[in-house]
N, C-alpha and C positions, 0 to 999 in steps of 0.2 A: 554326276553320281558321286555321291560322296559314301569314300569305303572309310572313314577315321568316325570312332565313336568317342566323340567328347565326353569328358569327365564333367556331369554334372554341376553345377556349383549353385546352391541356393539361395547360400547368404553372403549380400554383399555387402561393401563397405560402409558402416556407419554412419561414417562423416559425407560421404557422398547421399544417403539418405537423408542427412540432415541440412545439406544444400537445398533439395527437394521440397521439405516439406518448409522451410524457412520462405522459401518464393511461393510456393504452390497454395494457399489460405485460401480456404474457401471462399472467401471475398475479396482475395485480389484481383485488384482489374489486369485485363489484357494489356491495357495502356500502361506503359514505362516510362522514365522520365529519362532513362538510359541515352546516351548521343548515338543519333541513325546510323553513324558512319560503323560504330562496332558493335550496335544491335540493331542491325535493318528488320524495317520490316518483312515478313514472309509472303502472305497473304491477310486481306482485310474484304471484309463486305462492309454497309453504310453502318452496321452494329459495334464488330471489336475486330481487333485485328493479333494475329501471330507475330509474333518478334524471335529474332535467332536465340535471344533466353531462355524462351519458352520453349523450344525445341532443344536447347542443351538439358534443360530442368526435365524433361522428360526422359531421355537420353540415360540420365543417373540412375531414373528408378529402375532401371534396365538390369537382369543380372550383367556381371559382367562378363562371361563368355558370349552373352546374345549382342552386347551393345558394340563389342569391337569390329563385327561386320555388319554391322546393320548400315551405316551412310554406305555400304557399298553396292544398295540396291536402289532405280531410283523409285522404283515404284514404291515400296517401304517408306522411303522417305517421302514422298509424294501424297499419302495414304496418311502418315503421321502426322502433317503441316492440315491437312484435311478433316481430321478427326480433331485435332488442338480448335480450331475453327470453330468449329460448329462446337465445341464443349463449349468457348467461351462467348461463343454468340447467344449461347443458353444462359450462362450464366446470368451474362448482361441483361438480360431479358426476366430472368427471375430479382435482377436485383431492382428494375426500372418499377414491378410490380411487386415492391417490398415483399418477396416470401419470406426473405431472411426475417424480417418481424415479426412472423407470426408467431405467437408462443411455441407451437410444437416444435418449428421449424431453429428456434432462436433457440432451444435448449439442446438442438442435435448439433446445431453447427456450434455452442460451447465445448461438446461433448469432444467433436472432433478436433479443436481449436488444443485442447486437451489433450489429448495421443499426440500433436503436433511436440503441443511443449515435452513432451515425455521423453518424445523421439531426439529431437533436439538435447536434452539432457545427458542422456545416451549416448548423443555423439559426444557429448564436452570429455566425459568420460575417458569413453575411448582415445580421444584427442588428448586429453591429458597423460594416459597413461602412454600412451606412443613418447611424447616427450620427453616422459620420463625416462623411461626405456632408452631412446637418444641418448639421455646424459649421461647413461651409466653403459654405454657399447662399449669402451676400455674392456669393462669388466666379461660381458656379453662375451666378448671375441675371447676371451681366454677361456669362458668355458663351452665356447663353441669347438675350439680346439682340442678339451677334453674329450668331449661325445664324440668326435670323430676319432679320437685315436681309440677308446674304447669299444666302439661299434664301428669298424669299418665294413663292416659288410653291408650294412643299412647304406652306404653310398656308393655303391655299386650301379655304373651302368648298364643297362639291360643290352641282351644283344640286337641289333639293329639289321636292319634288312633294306634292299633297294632291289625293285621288280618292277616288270614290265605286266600291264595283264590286260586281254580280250574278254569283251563284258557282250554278255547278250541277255537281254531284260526278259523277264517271265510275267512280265503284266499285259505285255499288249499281244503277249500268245499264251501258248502251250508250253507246262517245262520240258516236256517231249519235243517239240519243237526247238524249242532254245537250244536240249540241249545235242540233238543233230546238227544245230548250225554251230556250237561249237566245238565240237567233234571234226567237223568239217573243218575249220578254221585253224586246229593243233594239226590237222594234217598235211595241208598246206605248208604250216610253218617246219613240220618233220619231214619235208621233202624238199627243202632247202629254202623255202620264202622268207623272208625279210619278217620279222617278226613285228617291228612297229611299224613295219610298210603296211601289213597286215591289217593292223589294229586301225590305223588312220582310216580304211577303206571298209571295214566292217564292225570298229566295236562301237557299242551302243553307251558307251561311259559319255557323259556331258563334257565331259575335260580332255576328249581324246583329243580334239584340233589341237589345243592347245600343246599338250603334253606327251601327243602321239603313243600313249597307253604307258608311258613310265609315271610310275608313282615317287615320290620321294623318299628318302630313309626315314623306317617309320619301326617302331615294336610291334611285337603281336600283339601286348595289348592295346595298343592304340585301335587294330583291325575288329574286323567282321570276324566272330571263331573260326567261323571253317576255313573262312580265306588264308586268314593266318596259321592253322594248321596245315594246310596245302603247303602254303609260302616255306615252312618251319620243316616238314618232308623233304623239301627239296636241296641237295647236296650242295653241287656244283653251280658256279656260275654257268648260266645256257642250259641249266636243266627245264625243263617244261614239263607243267602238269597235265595230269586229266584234267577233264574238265571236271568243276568243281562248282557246287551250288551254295550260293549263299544265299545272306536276306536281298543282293540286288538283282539275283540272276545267277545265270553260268557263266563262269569264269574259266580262261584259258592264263594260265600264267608261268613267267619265263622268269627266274632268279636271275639277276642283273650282278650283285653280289653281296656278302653278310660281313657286318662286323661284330667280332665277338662282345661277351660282356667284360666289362674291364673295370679294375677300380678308380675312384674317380679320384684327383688329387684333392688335397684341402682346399686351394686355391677355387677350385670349382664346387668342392660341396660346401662353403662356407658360407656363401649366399642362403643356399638353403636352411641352413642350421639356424645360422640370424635372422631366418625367416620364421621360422617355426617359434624361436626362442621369443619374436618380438607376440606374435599370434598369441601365444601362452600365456606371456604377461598382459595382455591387453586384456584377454576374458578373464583372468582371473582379478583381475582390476574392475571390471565390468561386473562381473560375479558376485563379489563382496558389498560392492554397492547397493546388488539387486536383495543380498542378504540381508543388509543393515534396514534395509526398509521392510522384508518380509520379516524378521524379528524383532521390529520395534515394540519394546514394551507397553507403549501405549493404546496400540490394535486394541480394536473391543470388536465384533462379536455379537450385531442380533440376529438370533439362532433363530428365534422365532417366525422373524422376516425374511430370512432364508431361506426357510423350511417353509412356508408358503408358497413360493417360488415353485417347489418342486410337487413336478403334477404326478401325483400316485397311481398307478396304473396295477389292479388286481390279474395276479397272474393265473390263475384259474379262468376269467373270461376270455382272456387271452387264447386261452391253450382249447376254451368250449370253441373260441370264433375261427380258432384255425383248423379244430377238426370239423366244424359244421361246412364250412366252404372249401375242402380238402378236395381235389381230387378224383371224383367216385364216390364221393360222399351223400348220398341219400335222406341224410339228417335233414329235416325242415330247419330254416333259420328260427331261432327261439325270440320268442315274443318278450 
């Protein structure tokens, strides 16, 4: 059971997209010229075969919070070497029956051959401006050191917390259920029982074997809200909550201990700062590129051909067709 809600992350690196789509061409064969011994093959039937490339190349287009544990399942990977296959067994197969030639088919794959190059462009960019950025960190670090001493509270860390907790799942019962059996379970532990002895022998968390119901030091906003509202009520090391419901169930949890917030040194917020600083300069590098081409003087504009494009829909029939099929509506459909 996982109680940490990762933070999002949609867009990923550029230049890792542009690995991507540089091997990935809609008419690149499966077959690589690459030496077997550091691109073995995966799997192959008598068509095309998987190469460990092809599995990296797929890997990138991956956000990157999805891609860091994805080799740690094997069915995932097993499923993805599976799917790689048979895409390029298709491919193979479309290209032995020339589809790629057919006019339709030969101006969709320009089209797309096209976003390749785009994309690609976009990373040089970016690439380039990263570089740049490198050669002028001297300067970077001095004013990383400004924004930290004028904002020090923006580098503050959060206070941290380390807890033990009894999970009881409300899917494959009743939250009535659940939460009698963890009721039962605080009571045990408030009449002197071993609290992860506890957990080992009755919670329903997937990590209990492993981790005998201790969680690692974690914020609240890392957490489940209620959890972490429960966790953030509790005082003392050894204090125990009620039982508390969250999105996985009822929770039984025992404060292990908290560390306050505290501020963080330069030393440690300076990563972050030259982090931010580099991020900034890269989009805004990326930015003015995308501007110089959206404001070139030479754009023209047929408004005409445009305006074709777009299908006019009368909002008066609109508004007859929604009240004729309303609800209780008694209107005949109009002829």
């Amino acid at each position: 059971m996982i109680l940490f809600d990762p933070i999002s992350r949609t867009r990923g690196s550029m230049v890792a997209l542009a690995l991507v789509v540089a091997t990935a061409t809609p008419l690149a064969s499966s077959q690589t010229s690459a030496p077997a011994a550091t691109d073995p093959v995966l799997m192959e039937n008598s068509i095309a075969q998987v190469r460990k490339s092809d599995y990296d190349i797929e890997l990138l287009r991956m956000p990157p919070n999805v891609r860091e544990g994805f080799p740690n399942s094997e069915r995932r990977v097993g499923d993805l070497v599976r799917r790689l296959l048979t895409e390029r067994t298709l491919a193979a197969l479309a290209r032995e029956e020339k589809l790629d030639k057919l006019p339709e088919n030969a101006r969709r794959i320009e089209v797309e051959a096209q976003r390749v190059q785009m994309q690609l462009k976009l990373a040089k960019i970016e690439a380039d401006a990263a570089a740049e950025f490198e050669a002028k960190r001297p300067a970077y670090e001095a004013r990383a050191k400004e924004l930290y001493t004028v904002d020090r509270a923006k580098y503050t860390a959060p206070e941290q917390f380390f807890a033990s907790h009894i999970l009881f799942d409300v899917k494959s019962r009743s939250r009535e259920e659940a939460l009698k059996l963890a009721q039962a379970a605080r009571a045990r532990v408030v009449a002197g029982a071993d609290f992860n002895q506890v957990a080992r022998e009755v919670s329903e968390d997937s990590t209990v074997k492993r981790n005998h119901g201790k969680l690692d030091w974690f914020t609240a906003a890392e957490m489940d809200p209620a959890f972490a509202s429960a966790v953030q009520a509790l005082k003392n090391p050894g204090d125990i909550s009620e039982p508390v419901l969250s999105q996985f169930g009822y929770h039984v949890i025992k404060l292990e201990a908290r560390r306050p917030a505290a501020q963080k040194p330069f030393e440690e917020a300076r990563t972050q700062i030259l982090a931010e600083l580099r991020q900034r300069f890269i989009n805004e590098q990326r930015d003015a590129a995308l501007a110089k081409v959206r404001n070139d003087p030479a754009t023209r504009s047929n408004k005409e051909a445009i305006d074709a494009l777009v299908i006019r829909v009368d909002p008066n029939a609109v508004r007859r067709a929604a009240q004729e099929f309303a609800p209780g509506s008694t209107a005949p459909p109009s002829k």
